[in-house]
C-alpha positions as CSV (number, residue, x, y, z in Angstrom):
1,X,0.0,0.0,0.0
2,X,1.4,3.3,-0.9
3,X,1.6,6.1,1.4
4,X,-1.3,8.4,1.9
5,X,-1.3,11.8,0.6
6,X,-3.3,14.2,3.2
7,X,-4.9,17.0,1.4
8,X,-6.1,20.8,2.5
9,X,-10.0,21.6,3.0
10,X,-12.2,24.4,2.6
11,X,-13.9,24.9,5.6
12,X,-17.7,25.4,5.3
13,X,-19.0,28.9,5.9
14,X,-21.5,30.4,8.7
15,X,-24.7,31.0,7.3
16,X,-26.5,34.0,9.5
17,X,-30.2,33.5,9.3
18,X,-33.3,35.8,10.3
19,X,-36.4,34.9,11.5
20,X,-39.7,36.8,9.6
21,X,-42.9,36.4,9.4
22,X,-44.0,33.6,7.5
23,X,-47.3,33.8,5.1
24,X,-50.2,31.5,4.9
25,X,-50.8,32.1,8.4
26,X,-54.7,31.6,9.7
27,X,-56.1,33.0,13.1
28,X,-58.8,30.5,14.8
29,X,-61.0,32.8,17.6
30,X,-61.9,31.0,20.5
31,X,-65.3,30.1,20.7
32,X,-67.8,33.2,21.5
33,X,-64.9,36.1,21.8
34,X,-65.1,39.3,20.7
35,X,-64.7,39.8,16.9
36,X,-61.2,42.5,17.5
37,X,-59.1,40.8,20.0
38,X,-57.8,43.1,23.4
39,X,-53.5,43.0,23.2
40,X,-54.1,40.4,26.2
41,X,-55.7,37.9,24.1
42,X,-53.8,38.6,20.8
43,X,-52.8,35.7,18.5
44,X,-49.4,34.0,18.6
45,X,-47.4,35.1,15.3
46,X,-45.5,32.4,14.2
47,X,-42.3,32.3,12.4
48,X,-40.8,29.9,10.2
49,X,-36.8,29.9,8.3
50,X,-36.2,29.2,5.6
51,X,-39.1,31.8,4.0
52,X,-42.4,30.6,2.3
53,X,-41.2,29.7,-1.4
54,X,-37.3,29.9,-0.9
55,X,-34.8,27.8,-3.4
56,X,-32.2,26.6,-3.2
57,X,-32.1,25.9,0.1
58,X,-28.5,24.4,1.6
59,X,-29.6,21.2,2.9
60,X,-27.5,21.5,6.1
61,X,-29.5,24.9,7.2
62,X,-31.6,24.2,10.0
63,X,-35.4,24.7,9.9
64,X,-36.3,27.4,12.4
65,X,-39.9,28.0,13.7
66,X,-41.2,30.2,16.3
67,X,-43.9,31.3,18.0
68,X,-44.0,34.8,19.4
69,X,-46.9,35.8,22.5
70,X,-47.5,32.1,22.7
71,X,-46.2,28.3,22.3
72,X,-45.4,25.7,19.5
73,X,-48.2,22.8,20.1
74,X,-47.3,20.8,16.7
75,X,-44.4,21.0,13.9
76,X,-44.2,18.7,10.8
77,X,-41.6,19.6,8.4
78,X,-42.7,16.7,5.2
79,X,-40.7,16.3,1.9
80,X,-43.8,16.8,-0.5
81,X,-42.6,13.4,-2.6
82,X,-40.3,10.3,-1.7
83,X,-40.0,9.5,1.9
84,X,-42.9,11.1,4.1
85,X,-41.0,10.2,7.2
86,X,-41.2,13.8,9.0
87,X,-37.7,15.3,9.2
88,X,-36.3,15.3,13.1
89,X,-36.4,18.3,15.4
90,X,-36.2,19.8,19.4
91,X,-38.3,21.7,20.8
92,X,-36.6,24.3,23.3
93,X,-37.4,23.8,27.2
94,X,-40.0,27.3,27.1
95,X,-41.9,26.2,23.8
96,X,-41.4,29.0,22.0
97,X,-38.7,27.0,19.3
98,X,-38.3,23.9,17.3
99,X,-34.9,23.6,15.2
100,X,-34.8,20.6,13.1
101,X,-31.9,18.0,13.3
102,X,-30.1,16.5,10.6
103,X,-30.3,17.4,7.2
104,X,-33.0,17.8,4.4
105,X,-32.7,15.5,1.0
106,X,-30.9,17.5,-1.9
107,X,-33.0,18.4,-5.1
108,X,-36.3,18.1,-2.5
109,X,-39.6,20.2,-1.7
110,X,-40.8,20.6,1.7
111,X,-44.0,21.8,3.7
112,X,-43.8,23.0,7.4
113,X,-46.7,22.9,9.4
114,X,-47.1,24.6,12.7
115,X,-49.4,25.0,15.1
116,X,-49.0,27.7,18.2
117,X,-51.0,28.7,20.8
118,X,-51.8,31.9,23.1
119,X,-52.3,32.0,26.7
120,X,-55.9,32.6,25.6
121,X,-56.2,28.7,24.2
122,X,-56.2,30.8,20.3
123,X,-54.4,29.0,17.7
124,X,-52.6,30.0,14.8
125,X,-51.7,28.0,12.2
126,X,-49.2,28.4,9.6
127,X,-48.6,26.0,6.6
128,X,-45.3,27.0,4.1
129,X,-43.0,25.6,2.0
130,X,-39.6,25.7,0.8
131,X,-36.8,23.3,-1.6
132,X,-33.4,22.5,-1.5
133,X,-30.5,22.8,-3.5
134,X,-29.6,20.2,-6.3
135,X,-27.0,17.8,-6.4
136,X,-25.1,17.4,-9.2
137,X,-23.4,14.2,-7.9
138,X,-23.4,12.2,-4.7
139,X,-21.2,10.2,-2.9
140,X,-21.3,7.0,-0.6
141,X,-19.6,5.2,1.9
142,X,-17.7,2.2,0.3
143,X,-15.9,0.7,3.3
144,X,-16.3,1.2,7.3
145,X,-14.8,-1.1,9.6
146,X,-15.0,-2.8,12.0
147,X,-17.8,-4.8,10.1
148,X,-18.8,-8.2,10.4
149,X,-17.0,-9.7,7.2
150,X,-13.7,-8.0,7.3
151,X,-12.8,-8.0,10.8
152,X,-15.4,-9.3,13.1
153,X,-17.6,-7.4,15.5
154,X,-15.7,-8.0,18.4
155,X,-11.9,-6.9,18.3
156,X,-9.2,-5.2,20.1
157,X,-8.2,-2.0,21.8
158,X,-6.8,-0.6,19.2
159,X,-9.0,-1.1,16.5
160,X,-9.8,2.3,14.7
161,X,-13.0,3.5,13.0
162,X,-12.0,3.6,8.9
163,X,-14.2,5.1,6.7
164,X,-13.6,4.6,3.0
165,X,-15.6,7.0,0.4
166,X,-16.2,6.1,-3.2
167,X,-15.0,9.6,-4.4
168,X,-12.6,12.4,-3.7
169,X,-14.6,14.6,-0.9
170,X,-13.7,18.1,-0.1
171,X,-16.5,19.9,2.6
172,X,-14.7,17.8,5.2
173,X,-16.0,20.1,8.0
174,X,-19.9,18.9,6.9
175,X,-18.6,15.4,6.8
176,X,-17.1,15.4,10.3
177,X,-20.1,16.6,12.0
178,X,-22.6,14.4,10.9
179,X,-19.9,11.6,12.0
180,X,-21.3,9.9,15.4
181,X,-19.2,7.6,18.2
182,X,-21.4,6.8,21.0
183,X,-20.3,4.3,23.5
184,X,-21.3,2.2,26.7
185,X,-18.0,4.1,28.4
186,X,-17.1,8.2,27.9
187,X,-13.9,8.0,25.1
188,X,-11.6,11.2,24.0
189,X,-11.4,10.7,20.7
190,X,-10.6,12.1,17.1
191,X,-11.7,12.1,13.1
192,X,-8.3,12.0,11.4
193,X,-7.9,12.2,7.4
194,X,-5.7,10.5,5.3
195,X,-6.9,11.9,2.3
196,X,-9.8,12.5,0.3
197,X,-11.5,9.5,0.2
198,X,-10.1,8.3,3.9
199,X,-11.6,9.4,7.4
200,X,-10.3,7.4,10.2
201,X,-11.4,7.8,14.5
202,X,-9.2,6.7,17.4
203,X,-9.4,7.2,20.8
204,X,-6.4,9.1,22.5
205,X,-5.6,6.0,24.1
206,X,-6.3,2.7,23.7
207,X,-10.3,1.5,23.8
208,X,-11.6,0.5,27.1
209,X,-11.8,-3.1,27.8
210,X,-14.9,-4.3,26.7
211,X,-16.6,-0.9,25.3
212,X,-19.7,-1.1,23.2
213,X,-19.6,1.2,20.3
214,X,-22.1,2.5,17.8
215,X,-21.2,4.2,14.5
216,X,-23.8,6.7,12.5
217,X,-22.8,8.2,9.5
218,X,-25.6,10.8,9.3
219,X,-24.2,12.1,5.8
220,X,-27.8,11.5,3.6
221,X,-28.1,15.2,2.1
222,X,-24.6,16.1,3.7
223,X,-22.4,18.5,1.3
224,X,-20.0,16.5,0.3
225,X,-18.2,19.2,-2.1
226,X,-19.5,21.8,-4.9
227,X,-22.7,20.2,-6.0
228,X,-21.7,17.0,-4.2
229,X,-24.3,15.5,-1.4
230,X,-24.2,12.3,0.5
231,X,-26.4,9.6,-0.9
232,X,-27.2,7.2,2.7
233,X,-26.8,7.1,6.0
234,X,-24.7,4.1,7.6
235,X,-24.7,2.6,10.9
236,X,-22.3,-0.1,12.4
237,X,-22.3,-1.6,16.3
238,X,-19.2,-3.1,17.7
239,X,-18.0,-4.5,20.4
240,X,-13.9,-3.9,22.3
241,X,-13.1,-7.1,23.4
242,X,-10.7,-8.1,26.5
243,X,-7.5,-5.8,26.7
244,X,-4.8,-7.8,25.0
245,X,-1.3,-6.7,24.2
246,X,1.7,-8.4,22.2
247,X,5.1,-6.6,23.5
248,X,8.6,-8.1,21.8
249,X,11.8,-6.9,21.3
250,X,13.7,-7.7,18.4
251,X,17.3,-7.4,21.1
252,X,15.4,-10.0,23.6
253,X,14.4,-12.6,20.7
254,X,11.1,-12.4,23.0
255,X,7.1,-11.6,22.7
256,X,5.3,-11.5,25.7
257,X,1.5,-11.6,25.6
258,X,-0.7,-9.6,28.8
259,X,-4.8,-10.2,28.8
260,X,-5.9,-7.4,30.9
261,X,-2.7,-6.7,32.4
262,X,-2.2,-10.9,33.0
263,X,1.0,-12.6,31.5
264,X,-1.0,-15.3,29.5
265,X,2.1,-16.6,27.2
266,X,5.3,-15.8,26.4
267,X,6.7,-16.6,22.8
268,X,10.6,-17.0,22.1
269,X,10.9,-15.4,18.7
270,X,13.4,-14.6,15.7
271,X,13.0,-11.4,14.0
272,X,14.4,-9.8,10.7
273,X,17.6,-10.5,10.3
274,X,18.5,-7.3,8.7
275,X,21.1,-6.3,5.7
276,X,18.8,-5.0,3.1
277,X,16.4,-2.6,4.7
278,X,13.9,-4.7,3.8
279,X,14.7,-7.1,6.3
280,X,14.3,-5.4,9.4
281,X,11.1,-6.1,11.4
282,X,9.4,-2.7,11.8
283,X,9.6,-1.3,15.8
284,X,6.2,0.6,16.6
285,X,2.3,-0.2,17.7
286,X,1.3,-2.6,15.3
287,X,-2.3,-3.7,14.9
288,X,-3.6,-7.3,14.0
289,X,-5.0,-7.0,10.5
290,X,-5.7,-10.1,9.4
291,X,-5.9,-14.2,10.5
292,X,-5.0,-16.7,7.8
293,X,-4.8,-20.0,8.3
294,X,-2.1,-20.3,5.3
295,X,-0.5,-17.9,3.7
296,X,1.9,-17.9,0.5
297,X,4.7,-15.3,0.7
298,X,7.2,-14.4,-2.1
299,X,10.4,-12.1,-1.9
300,X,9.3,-8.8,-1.9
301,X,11.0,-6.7,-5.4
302,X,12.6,-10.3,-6.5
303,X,11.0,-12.5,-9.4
304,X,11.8,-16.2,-10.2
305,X,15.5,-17.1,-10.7
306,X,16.6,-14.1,-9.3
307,X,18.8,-14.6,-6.2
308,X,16.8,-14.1,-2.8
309,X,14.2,-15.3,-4.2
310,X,11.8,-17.3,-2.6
311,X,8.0,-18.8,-2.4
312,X,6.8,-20.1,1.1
313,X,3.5,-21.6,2.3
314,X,3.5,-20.5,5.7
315,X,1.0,-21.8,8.5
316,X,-1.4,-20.0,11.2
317,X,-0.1,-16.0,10.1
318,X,-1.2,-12.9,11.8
319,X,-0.8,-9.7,9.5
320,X,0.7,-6.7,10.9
321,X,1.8,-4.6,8.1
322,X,1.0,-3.9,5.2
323,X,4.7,-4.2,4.0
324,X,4.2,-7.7,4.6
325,X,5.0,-8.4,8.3
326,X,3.2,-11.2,9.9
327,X,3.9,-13.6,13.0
328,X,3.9,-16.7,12.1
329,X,4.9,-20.8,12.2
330,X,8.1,-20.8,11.1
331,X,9.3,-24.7,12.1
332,X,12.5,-24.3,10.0
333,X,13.4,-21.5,12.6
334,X,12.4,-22.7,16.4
335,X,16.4,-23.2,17.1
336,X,17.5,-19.3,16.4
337,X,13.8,-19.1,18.0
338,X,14.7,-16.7,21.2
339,X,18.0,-15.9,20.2
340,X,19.1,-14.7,17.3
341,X,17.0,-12.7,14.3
342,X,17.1,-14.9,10.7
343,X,14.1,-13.8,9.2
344,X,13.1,-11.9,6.2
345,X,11.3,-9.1,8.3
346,X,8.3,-11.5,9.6
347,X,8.1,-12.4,13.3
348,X,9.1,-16.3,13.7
349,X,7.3,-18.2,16.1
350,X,7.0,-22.2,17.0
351,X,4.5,-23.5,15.4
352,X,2.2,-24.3,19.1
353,X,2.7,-20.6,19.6
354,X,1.8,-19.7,16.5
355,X,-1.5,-21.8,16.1
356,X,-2.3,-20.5,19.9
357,X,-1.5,-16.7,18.9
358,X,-3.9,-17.1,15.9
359,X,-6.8,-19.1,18.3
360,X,-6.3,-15.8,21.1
361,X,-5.9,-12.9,18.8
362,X,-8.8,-10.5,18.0
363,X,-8.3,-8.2,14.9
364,X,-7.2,-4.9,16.6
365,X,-5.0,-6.3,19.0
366,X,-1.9,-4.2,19.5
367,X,1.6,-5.6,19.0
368,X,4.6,-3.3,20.2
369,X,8.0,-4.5,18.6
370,X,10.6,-2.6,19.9
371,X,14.2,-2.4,19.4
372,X,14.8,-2.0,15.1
373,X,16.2,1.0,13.3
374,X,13.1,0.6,10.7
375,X,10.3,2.0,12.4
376,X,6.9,1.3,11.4
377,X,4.9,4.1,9.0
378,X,2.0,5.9,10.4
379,X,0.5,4.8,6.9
380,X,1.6,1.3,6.4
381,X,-1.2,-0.9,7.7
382,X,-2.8,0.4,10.3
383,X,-0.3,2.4,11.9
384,X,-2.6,5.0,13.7
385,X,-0.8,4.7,17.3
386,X,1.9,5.8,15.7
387,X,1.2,9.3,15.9
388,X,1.2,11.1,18.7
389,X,-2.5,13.1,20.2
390,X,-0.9,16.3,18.6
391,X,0.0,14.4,15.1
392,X,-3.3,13.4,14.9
393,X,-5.2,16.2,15.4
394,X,-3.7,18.0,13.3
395,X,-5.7,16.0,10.4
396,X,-8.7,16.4,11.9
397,X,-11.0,19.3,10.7
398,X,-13.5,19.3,14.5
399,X,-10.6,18.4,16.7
400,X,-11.0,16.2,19.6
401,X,-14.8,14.9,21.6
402,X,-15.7,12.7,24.0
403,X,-18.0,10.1,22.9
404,X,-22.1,10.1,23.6
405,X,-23.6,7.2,25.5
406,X,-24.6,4.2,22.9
């Protein structure tokens, strides 16, 4: 995998909105008053943003009613065709305002219909209506992990939220705040892009041990860019698993496995052996990427006939890297196993260890190798712990939250 390239963003602009009286309003007396109303028992006026018959209306703009001299008693805010579902909204503690939540469908016309009413018991109803700007294009999540397929929904603490678009995206402010972590325990935490296309979230430290988590990518009708506007919304619930942590040091030829702060194994190992750059075992905070029963693995950079060149099956592999690091059975090794470093940049391990690391290992789990020059890229694999709280939010448009309950 090549290295990411982390572009600039254009960060959305305020919009300052007014409230004014909206039209199609209609007075209802109460029953047997006076034909002119006294000041006391004057109407509510109510008040609704955007205006009756407005275009072109940014989707992200909250719908603003209020009721002046009196109290909201119903708000519907409809899309006149497609979904009939009524958007979202709060009303404020006194009454007097409902803001919606969310966002509106691009390319849409609504209806608001509000009802207030005075101290008197007098309604006023107000019916207007308003549409949304067009989208020329629209984009879509293609990838989020943790998902069920790719990595289970149970894995480790230091499993990261990734969030893969299907096109170049440039409103990244929009994106980020329509981007929702709740979990069963408070986590400081961070939106972090790669690039275009690539939003990742991690906590500041590692997940609590055994932390639900619930995902919702609110971006249906989020600007996405010029013209561009999210096509769905996307939710994913996962679980942290048991703290487990893989420490080794490529100078002590040893791993050494801790389950909630527990020594549960400890794994005489060989690492790289060095040389060629290429041979060094990467020091940093690894994640487990993958679990393969068998795996083939070629000489990275050498073809066929070429010296160095080799093809391996290789048994019960956990990935690491992307630059093709993995701990694995390596039988033809156990000897230098806990002493010296022969390998081609992989981890060696006996083949019980290895079978039992694979059995024990969720995807997630961190593995700290220590002790190489070659340290391991912020952007090969999933190298997010490798840059510091400062690193990281400096890619993030929002900066730093704590999580909502799930």
């Amino acid at each position: 995998m090549g290295h990411a390239i982390r572009g600039s963003s254009r960060g959305a602009g305020l919009l300052a909105l007014a409230l004014v009286t909206a039209s199609c309003s209609t007075n209802t007396a109460a029953p047997g008053g006076p034909a002119t109303a006294s000041p006391a028992a004057a109407a509510a006026v109510v008040t609704v943003v955007p205006l009756n018959g407005a275009a072109g209306v940014p989707t992200d703009v909250p719908i603003v009613v209020a009721a002046q001299g009196g109290t909201l008693k119903k708000v519907t805010v409809t899309a006149l065709k497609g979904s009939r579902k009524p958007l979202a909204g709060v009303l404020s503690a006194d009454g007097t305002q409902w803001r919606s939540r969310g966002t509106a469908a691009p390319g849409a016309s609504y209806e608001v219909q509000a009802t207030a009413v005075n101290p008197a018991g007098t309604e006023t109803r107000t019916v207007s209506s308003f549409s949304t700007v067009k989208a020329r294009e629209t984009y879509a999540i293609q990838n989020l992990m943790p998902s069920r397929y790719d990595t289970g929904l149970t894995v480790g603490v230091g499993m990261p939220i990734m969030i893969t678009f299907d096109r170049d995206v440039s409103d990244r402010v929009s994106i980020e705040r329509n981007l929702h972590v709740r979990t069963s325990k408070p986590v400081l935490g961070a939106w972090h892009w790669f690039d275009d296309r690539n939003v990742h979230f991690r906590p500041k430290r590692f997940w609590p041990a055994r932390t639900r988590v619930r995902v919702q990518a609110r971006l249906a009708g989020v600007r996405g860019g010029p013209g561009l506007y999210g096509a769905a919304n996307r939710t994913v619930d996962f679980k942290v698993g048991r703290s487990q942590i893989t420490r080794g040091s490529v100078l002590s030829h040893h791993l050494t496995v801790r389950r909630d702060g527990r020594v549960v194994r400890e794994m005489p190992m060989s690492a790289g052996q060095g040389g060629a750059w290429k041979y060094h075992t990467t020091s940093g905070v690894h994640l487990a990427m993958s679990r393969e029963n068998v795996t083939v693995m070629t000489s990275p950079g050498i073809g066929p006939g070429s010296p160095g060149y080799y093809r391996l099956t290789v048994y019960d592999t956990v990935r690491i890297s992307n630059s093709g690091e993995y701990i694995h059975s390596a039988p033809w090794s156990v000897g230098s196993q806990g002493h010296a470093n022969v390998s081609h940049g992989c981890v060696n391990v006996s083949p019980s260890n290895a079978k039992w690391f694979l059995d024990n290992t969720l995807i997630g789990d961190p593995i700290v190798i220590t002790g190489s020059p070659r340290v391991l890229e912020p952007t090969n694999g999933w190298g997010h712990w490798q840059e510091s709280w400062r690193q990281w939010l400096r890619w993030s448009s929002l900066k730093h939250f704590t999580t909502d309950d799930v």
